[in-house]
C-alpha atoms as one frame of an Amber mdcrd trajectory, in Angstrom:
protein
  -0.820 -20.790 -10.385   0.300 -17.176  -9.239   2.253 -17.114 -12.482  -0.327
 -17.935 -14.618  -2.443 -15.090 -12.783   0.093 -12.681 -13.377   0.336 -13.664
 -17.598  -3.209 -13.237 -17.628  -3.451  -9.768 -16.116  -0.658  -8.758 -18.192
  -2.058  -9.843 -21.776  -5.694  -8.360 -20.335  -4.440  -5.375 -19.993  -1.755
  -4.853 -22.913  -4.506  -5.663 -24.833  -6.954  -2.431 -23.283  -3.732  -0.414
 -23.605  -3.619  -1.058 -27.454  -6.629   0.102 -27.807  -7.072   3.097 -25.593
  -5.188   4.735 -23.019  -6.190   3.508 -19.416  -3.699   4.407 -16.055  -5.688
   1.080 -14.315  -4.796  -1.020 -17.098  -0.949   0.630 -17.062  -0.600   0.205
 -13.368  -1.905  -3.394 -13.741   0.053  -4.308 -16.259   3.738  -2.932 -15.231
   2.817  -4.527 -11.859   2.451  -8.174 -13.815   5.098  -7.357 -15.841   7.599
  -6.509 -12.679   6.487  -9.894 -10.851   6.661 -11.782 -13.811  10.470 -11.127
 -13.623  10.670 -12.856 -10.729   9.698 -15.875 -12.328  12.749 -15.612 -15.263
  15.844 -18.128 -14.826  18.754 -16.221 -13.240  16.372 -13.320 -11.150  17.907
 -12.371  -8.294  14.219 -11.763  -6.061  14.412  -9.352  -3.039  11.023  -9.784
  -0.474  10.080  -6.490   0.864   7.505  -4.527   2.067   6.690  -1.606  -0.390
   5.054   0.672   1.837   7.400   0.808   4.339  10.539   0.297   2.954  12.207
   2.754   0.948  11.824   1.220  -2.581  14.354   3.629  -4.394  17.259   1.643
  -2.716  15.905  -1.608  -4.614  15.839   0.296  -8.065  19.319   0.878  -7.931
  20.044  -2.967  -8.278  19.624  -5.331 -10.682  17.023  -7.295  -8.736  13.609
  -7.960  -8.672  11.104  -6.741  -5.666   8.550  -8.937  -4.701   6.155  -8.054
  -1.781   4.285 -11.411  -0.369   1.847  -9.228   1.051   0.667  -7.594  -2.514
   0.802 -10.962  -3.970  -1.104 -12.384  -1.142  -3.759  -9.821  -1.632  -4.196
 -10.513  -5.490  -5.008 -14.221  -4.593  -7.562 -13.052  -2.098  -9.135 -11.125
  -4.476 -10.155 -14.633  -6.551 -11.485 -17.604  -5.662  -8.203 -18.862  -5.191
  -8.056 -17.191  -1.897  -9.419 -19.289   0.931  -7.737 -22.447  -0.280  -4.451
 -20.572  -0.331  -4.996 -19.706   3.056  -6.122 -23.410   4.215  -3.081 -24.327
   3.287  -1.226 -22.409   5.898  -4.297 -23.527   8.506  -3.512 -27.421   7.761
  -0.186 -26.628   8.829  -0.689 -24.933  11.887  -1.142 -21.333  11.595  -4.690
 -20.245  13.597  -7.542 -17.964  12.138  -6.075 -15.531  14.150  -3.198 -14.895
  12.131  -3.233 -12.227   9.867  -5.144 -13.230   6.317  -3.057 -10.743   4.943
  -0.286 -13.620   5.862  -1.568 -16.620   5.669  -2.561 -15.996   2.266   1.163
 -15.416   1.322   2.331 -18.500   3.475   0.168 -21.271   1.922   0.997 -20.132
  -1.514   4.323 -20.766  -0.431   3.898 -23.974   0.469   1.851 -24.830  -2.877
   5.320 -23.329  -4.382   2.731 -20.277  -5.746   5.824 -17.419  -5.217   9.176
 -17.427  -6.927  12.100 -18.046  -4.454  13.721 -15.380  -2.443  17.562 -14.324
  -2.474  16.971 -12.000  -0.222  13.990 -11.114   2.693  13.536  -7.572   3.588
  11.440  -5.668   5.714  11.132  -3.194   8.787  10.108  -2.792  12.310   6.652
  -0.812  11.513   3.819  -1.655  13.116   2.864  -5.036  11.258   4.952  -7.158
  13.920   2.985 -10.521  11.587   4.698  -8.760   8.642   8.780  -9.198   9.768
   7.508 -12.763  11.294   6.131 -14.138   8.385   9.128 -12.628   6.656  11.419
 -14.844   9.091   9.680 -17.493   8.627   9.693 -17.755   5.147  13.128 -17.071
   5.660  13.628 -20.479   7.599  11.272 -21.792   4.441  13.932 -21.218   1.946
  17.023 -21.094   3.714  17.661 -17.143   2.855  18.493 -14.499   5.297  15.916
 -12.234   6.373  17.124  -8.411   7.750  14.880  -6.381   9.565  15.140  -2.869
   9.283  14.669  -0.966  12.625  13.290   2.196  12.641  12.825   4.156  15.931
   9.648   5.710  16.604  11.278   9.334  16.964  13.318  11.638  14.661  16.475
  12.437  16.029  20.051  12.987  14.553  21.303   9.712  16.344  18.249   8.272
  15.036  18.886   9.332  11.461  22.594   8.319  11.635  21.054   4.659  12.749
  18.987   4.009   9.649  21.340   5.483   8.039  23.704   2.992   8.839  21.620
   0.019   8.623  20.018   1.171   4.901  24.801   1.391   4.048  24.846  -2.627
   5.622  21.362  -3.036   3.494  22.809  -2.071   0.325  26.154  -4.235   0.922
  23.802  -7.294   1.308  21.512  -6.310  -1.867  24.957  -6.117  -3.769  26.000
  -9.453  -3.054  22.866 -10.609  -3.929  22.943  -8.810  -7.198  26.506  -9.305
  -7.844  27.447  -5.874  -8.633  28.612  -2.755  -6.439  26.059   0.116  -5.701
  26.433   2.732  -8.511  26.256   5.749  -6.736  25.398   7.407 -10.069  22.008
   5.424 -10.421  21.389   5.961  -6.591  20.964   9.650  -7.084  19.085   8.874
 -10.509  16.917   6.852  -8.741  16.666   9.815  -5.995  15.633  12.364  -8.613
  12.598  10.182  -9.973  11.183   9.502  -6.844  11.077  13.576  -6.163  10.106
  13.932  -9.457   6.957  11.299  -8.980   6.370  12.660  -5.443   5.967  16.135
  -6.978   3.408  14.230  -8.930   1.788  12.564  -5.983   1.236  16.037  -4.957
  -0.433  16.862  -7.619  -2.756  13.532  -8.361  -3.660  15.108  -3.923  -4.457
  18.326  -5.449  -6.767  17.203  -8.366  -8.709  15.106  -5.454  -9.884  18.548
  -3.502 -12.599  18.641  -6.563 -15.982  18.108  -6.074 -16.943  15.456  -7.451
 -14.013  13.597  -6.358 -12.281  12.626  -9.640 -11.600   9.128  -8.214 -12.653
   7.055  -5.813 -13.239   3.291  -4.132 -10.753   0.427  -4.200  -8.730   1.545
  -7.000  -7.702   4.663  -5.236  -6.480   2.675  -1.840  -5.000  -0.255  -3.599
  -2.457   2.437  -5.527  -2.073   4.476  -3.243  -0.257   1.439  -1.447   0.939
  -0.879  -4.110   2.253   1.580  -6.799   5.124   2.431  -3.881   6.470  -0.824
  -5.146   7.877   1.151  -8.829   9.633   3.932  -6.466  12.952   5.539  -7.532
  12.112   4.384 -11.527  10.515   6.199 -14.614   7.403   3.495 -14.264   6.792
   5.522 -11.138   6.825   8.929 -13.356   4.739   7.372 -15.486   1.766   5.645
 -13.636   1.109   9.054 -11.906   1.146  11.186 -14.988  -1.238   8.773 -16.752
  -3.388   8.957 -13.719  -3.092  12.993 -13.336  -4.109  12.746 -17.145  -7.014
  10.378 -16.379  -8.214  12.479 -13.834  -8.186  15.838 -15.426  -9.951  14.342
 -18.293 -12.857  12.956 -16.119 -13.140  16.772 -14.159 -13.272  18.243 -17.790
 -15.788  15.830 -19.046 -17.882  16.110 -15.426 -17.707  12.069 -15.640 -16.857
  11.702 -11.837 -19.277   9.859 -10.008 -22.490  11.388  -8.019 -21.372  12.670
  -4.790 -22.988  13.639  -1.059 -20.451  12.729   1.697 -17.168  13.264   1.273
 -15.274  10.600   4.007 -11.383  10.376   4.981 -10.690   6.729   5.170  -7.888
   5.329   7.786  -5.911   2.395   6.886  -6.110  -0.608   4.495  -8.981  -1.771
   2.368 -10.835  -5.480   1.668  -9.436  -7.303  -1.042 -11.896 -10.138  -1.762
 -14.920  -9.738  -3.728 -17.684  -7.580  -1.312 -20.518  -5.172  -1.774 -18.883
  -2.339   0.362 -17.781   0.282  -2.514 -21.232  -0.587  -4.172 -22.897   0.273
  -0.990 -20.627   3.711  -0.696 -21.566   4.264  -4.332 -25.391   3.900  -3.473
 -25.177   6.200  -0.795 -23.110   8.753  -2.781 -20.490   8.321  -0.409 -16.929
   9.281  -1.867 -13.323   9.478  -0.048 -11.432  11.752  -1.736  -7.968  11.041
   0.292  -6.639   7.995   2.350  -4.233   8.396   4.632  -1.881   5.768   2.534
  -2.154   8.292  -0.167  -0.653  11.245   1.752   2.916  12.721   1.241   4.397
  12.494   4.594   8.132  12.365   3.655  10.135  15.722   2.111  12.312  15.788
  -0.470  15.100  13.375  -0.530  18.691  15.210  -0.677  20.083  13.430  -3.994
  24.145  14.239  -2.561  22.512  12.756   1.050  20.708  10.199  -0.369  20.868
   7.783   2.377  20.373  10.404   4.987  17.021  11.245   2.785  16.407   7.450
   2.661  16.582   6.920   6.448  14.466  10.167   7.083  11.308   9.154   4.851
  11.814   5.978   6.837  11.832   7.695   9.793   8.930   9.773   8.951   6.150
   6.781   7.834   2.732   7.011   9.102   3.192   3.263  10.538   6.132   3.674
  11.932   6.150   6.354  14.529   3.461   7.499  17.419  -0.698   6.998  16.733
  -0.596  11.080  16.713   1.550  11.350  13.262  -1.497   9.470  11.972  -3.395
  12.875  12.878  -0.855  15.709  11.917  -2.282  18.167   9.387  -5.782  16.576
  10.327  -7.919  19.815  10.241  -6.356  21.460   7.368  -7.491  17.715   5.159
 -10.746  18.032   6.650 -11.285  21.679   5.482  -9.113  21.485   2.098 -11.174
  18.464   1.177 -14.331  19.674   2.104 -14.233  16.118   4.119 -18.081  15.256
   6.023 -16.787  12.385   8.177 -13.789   9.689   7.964 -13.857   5.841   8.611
 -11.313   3.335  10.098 -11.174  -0.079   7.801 -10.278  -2.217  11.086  -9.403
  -5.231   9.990  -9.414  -8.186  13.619  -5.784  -8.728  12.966  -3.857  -5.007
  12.397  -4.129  -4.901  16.666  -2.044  -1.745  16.245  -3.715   0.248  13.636
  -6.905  -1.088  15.712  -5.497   0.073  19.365  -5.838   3.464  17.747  -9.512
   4.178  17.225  -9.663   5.802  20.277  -6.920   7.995  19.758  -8.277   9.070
  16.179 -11.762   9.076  17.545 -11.308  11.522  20.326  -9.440  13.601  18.087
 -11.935  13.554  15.598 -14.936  14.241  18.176 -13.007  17.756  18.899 -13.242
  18.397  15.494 -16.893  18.198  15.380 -16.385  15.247  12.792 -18.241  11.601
  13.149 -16.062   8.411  12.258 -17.026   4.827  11.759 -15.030   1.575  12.634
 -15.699  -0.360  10.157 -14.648  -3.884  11.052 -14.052  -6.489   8.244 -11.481
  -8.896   7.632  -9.000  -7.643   4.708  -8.292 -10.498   2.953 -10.818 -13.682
   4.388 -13.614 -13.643   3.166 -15.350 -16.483   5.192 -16.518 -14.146   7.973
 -18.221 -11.405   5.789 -21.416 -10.377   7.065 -23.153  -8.028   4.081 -25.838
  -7.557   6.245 -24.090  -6.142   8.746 -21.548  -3.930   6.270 -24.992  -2.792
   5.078 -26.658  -1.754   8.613 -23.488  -0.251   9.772 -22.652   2.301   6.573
 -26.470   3.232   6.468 -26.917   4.078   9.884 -24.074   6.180   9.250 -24.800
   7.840   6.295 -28.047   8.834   7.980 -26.304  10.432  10.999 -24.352  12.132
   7.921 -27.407  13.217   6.878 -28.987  14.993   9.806 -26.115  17.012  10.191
 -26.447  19.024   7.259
């Protein structure tokens, strides 16, 4: 079923690609295309977690990265969804875990995802994330490794990761069936400071007002397209988009614009009315916190060293305060009027630290909204109240100018 998702997507969009240039359609379709070799007799298929773990590790292999959660989160986003998810409910796992995970688990079960040879992920905040990971582990009899990251930078720390990412690659090799080619590893090194150079620059473009690009598009990349880190596809998705929006701040074709909004954390996958609601209001967010550069360049004769400190250095992997660094300098390069914290009743950690961004915020002079919605279940969507809540904001927006 996932499978023939993934086919369709990627003969949708090869066909918009023939006939004009589109980074969406690109994006979608390397993304189908990547999955889709998952599927092929013989793939060796790594689980990981693409926002967290440090991709360009994975590129030097000749495997295939699959991440349950971005999988999980395109069946959400159909009516395929809430079945999926029943089926991990008729087998025991409560409401309360994670959609985000249940998703992934009963498509499992329905034999959705192609096997695992390999289960990776790390000890970031998403505790449900390295569970379901061991437990789809147990599933198909494959090991699962959790990388552990400590919540501070030191030089024992670094010379930890470091050490774990060296046992890491060991275990992708035998998996892959061929020794780490330290030649590729600093290849792969070079494109991913080449495409976070680009990053940088797809940041800059945003300061414009009218932001040049907005709503779910902008979140779900700014998460998902970590997945093509360390390769040329990488290179290549960002300059199409740093093309695309260029084009639109030359043409004035951005959309109308009053509030500019920072927006904390993860986004709703299923089908809502919540960007149609910021679009009515003229509400845009020209940065996420996903989006943001938070790592430096990555030492191509150190490259593990490099790996373990961008590990080190994730948003969701240290103290609530990283979340904040740099803070007022965002709010005044991006001309920002407010920022809003997608809380979905699961992510207890990213939750636990409203307060700590809200306080901070307050000092600032700068209202934010918790905006609590499920990300991937759908069956406890209130529109009414998504509707009351971003109003009532946008008015307090409002009388503040």
């Amino acid at each position: 079923m996932y499978k023939t998702m993934l086919q369709m997507i990627g003969e949708q969009t090869a066909s918009v690609l023939q006939e004009k240039g589109s980074a969406r359609a690109l994006w979608l379709n390397e993304w189908a295309k990547l999955f889709l070799k998952a599927y092929e007799p013989g793939a060796k298929v790594v689980y990981t977690s693409v926002y967290t773990f440090p991709m360009e590790l994975l590129a030097v292999f000749d495997v295939v990265p699959f991440d349950f959660e971005v999988a999980g989160a395109m069946i959400s986003s159909t009516e395929m969804g809430v079945p999926t998810m029943r089926a991990a409910e008729e087998r025991g796992y409560a409401m309360d875990v994670c959609s985000m995970h249940r998703a992934p688990l009963g498509a499992s079960y329905l034999d959705y995802f192609p096997r695992p040879d390999l289960l990776l992920t790390t000890s970031h905040y998403c505790d449900q994330k390295a569970k379901t990971n061991e437990l789809l582990a147990r599933m198909y009899k494959k090991e699962a490794y959790l990388l552990y990251v400590p919540a501070e930078i030191s030089r024992a720390s670094i010379k930890y990761v470091e050490a774990q990412l060296r046992e890491i690659a060991e275990k992708i090799a035998s998996v892959a069936g061929h020794e780490l080619d330290e030649d590729r590893l600093r290849e792969a090194v070079r494109s991913s400071n080449r495409a976070r150079q680009s990053r940088l620059k797809l940041m800059e473009l945003q300061r414009h007002r009218p932001a040049p690009w907005t709503g779910g598009t902008l979140i779900g990349y700014s998460i998902n397209s970590f997945l093509f880190d360390g390769t040329e596809t990488m290179e290549r998705l960002n300059d199409a988009y740093i093309k695309d929006l260029e084009s639109r701040i030359a043409s004035g074709k951005a959309a109308p614009e009053k509030h500019r909004l920072y927006w904390f954390a993860w986004l709703p996958v299923y089908d809502s009315d919540l960007f149609s609601l910021l679009k009515e209001n003229r509400v845009t967010f020209p940065l996420c916190e996903t989006m943001r550069v938070y790592w430096d360049e990555i030492d191509e004769d150190n490259p593990f060293e490099g790996l373990a400190l961008k590990c080190l250095k994730n948003l969701f992997v240290g103290p609530i305060s990283w979340r904040l660094d740099g803070i007022e300098r965002i709010i005044s390069d991006y001309r920002l009027d407010g920022a809003l914290l997608f809380a979905t009743p699961a992510c207890r950690h990213s939750n636990a630290a409203y307060k700590v961004l809200k306080d901070r915020l307050a000092q600032m002079g700068v209202p934010f909204l918790l905006l609590d919605m499920d990300i991937s279940d759908p069956r406890g969507y209130s529109a009414e109240q998504v509707k009351v809540r971003l109003e009532s904001f946008v008015e307090l927006l409002e009388r503040r100018e």
